[in-house]
Each structure stands twice: as structure tokens, then as C-alpha cells.
N, C-alpha and C positions, 0 to 999 in steps of 0.2 A: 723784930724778928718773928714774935708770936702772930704777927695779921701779916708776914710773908709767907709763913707757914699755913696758913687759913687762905689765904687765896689759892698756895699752890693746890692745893688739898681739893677747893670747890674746883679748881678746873680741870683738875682730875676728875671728878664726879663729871663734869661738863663731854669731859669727852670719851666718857664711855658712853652717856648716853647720848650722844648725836654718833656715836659708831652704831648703837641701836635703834636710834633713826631712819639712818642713812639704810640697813636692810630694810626696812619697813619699805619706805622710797624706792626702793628697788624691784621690791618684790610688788609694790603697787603697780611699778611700769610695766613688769611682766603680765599683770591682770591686766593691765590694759590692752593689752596686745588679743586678747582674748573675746573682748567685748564689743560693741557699738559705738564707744567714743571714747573722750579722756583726753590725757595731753601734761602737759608741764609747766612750771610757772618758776622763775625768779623774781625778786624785790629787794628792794634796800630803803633805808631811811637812818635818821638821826633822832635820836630821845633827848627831849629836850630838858630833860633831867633822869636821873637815876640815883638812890630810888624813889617814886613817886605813886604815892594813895590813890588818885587818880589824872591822867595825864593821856593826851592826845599824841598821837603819832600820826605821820601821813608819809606812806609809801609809795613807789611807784617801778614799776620791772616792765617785767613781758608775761604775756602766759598763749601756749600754742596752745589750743582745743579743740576738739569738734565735738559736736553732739547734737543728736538726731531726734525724731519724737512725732508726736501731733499737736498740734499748733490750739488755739485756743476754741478754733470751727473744727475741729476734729480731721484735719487734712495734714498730710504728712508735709517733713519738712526737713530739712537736714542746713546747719550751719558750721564755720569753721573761723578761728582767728588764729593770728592777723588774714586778712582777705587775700588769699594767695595770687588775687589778680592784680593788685597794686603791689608801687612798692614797698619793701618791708616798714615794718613800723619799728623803728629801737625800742620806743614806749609805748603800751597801751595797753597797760592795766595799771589802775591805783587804787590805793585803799585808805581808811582811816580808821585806825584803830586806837582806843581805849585803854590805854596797862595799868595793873595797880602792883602797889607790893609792899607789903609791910614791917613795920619796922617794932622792935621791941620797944622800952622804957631805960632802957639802958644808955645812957650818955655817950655818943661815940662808936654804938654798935654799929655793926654791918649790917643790912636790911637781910630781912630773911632769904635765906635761898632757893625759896619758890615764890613765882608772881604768877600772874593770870594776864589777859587782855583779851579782848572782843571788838566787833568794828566788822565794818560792810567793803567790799570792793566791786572796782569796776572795771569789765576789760572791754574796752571800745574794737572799733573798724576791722567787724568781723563781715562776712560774706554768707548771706541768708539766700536759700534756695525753697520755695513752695509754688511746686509746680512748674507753668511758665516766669513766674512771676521773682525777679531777682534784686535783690536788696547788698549793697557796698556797703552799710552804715549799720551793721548789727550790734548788738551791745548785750554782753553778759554778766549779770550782776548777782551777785552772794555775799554769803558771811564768812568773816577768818578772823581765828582768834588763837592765841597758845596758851599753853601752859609751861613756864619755865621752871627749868631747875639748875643755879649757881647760872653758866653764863649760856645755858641751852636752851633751846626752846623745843619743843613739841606741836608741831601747827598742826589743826585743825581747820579743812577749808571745805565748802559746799555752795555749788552752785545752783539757783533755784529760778533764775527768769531770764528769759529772749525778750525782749524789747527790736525793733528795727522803724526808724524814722518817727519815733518818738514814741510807737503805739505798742501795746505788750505784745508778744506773738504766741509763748509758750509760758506757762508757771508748774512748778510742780503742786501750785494748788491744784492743778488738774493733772488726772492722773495720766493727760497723754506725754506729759514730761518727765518722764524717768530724773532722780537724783544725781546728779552728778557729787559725788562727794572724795574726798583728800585728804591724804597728811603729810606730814612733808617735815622742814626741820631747820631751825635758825641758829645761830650764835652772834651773840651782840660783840661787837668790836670795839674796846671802849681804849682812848688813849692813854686812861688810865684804869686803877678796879672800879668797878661797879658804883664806890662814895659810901659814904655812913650815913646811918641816920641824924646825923646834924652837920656830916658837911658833904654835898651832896657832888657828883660828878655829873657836868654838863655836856650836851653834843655828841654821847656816845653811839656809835653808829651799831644798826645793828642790818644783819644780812639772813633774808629766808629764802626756803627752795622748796616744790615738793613736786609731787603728783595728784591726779585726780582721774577717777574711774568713771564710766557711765555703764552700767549692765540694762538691756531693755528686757 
């Protein structure tokens, strides 16, 4: 009864803050309406345990974006995903990400109710435009990591490189590439809680969402 009472209680915390999220998310779309690029992303994946010290996830959704800049010879350039001239793409963006989360010395406890996780993604078959010159095969690549609390997450995303047909075209190493950066917001779906620290929960799927801004 006492750890029925203790989950309901974390998922209570859970969904207040992905109700404070989710403005966050909202109010990022409205800035983006505002600025020179941006867009939206979903993903989904499976943890291949919970909870875990350290442990690999690999996701995979959609993300619409565009974003604009100078290119690495200093010539303007403007791209957008999925490539609005093809057909759509159901998937083309994935990620791998990193989670850890700790667990007390306590025999049987619940892992803490906050984790962390970091990891890189990629969102393919975008549509590059510089000049006359036109690319179908663009690729946008960043870093996305969260920070959880009970079964919510808090994501943090930023996108920092144009790549097209293999070769880089824009990085925010240079500064003609404005940051594209995100937050956005997940909750793991587990068939069961979250697991103890000694008997752990396998397979639990988890689901993020967010936005991301470009201001030049």
C-alpha cells in the first residue's frame, strides 16, 4: 500500500510539471512564429532498463524545421526538413542518447526521482538551397538531453550543423549559423513503475515532444 501511495504521489509531481512544460512548448511555438526559423519534433523509444547508472537509448520521430544563415564561404543559404519536394518522410530524425539515475543503498528502494541523460541526434532528407545550387539530401545534427523528475522529463535540444552530401555547409562554430536551440517535454510510459533498485523494470517506453527557435 506504502509504494502505491509513493508512485501515486511521484505522478502527481510528474504531471504538474509536464503541465509546466507543455506552456513552456507553447510559448516557444509562439516565438517562433516571430523569428527566422524553428519547427517541431516528436520521438519515441524503449529503455532498455529502468533504473539505470548508465544506459543507452536510441530514438527515432520526426522533426519539421527550417533554418537559414551563411554557410561556411559566407554565402547565404536557407534549408528546411523533411524536403517539402518529396514525399513525406514518417521518420527522419534519430537520436542516441545516454540516461543515468541513481539509486540509494537501501535494499529494494525506488531509484531517485530525478535522472539526467545526454546524446546527439540526427534529422535527415532536408532540402538545402544556396543560390542556384540545390541539395535533397540535407542533414541536421545536434545535441538533446533531459532532465527528469518521477516520470517527466524536461528536454533540452540544440541544433548546431548543416551538412548536405556529406560535406558540412553551416556550423554554429561560425558565426554565420545562428543557434537553433529547444525545450520541449517527455513522460516515459512504463508497463509497469519505473523498478527498484534491485529489481529493475525492463522495455519501458518512453515519448518526447518539443520545440526549437532560430532568432538571426
Amino acid at each position: 500500500m506504502e509504494r502505491r501511495l509513493q508512485c501515486i504521489r511521484l505522478w502527481k509531481i510528474s504531471l504538474a510539471i509536464l503541465a509546466a512544460v507543455i506552456t513552456l512548448a507553447w510559448q516557444a511555438n509562439l516565438v517562433s512564429a516571430l523569428t527566422s526559423g524553428g519547427g517541431t519534433f516528436t520521438a519515441a523509444g524503449v529503455l532498455p532498463q529502468m533504473p539505470c547508472a548508465r544506459c543507452a537509448l536510441d530514438v527515432s520521430g520526426s522533426m519539421s524545421v527550417a533554418v537559414a544563415g551563411l554557410d561556411v564561404d559566407g554565402a547565404p543559404f536557407e534549408a528546411v526538413w523533411p524536403d517539402p519536394t518529396v514525399s513525406s518522410l514518417t521518420t527522419n530524425l534519430t537520436a542516441t542518447i545516454v540516461y543515468s539515475d541513481s539509486c540509494g543503498v537501501t535494499a529494494g528502494a525506488p531509484p531517485s526521482i530525478t535522472g539526467t541523460a545526454a546524446g546527439n541526434f540526427q534529422t535527415s532528407g532536408g532540402l538545402l538551397i544556396r543560390g542556384s545550387s540545390v541539395s535533397h539530401n540535407a542533414t541536421l545534427t545536434g545535441g538533446i538531453g533531459w532532465s527528469r523528475m518521477a516520470g517527466a522529463l524536461l528536454l533540452d535540444i540544440s541544433a548546431t550543423n548543416v551538412y548536405a552530401n556529406g560535406a558540412l555547409v553551416a556550423t554554429t562554430a561560425n558565426p554565420g549559423l545562428p543557434l537553433l536551440d529547444g525545450t520541449g517535454l517527455g513522460i516515459f510510459a512504463p508497463n509497469t513503475w519505473l523498478g527498484t533498485c534491485t529489481t529493475f523494470a525492463t522495455n519501458v517506453g518512453v515519448e518526447l515532444g518539443g520545440a526549437l527557435t532560430q532568432t538571426l
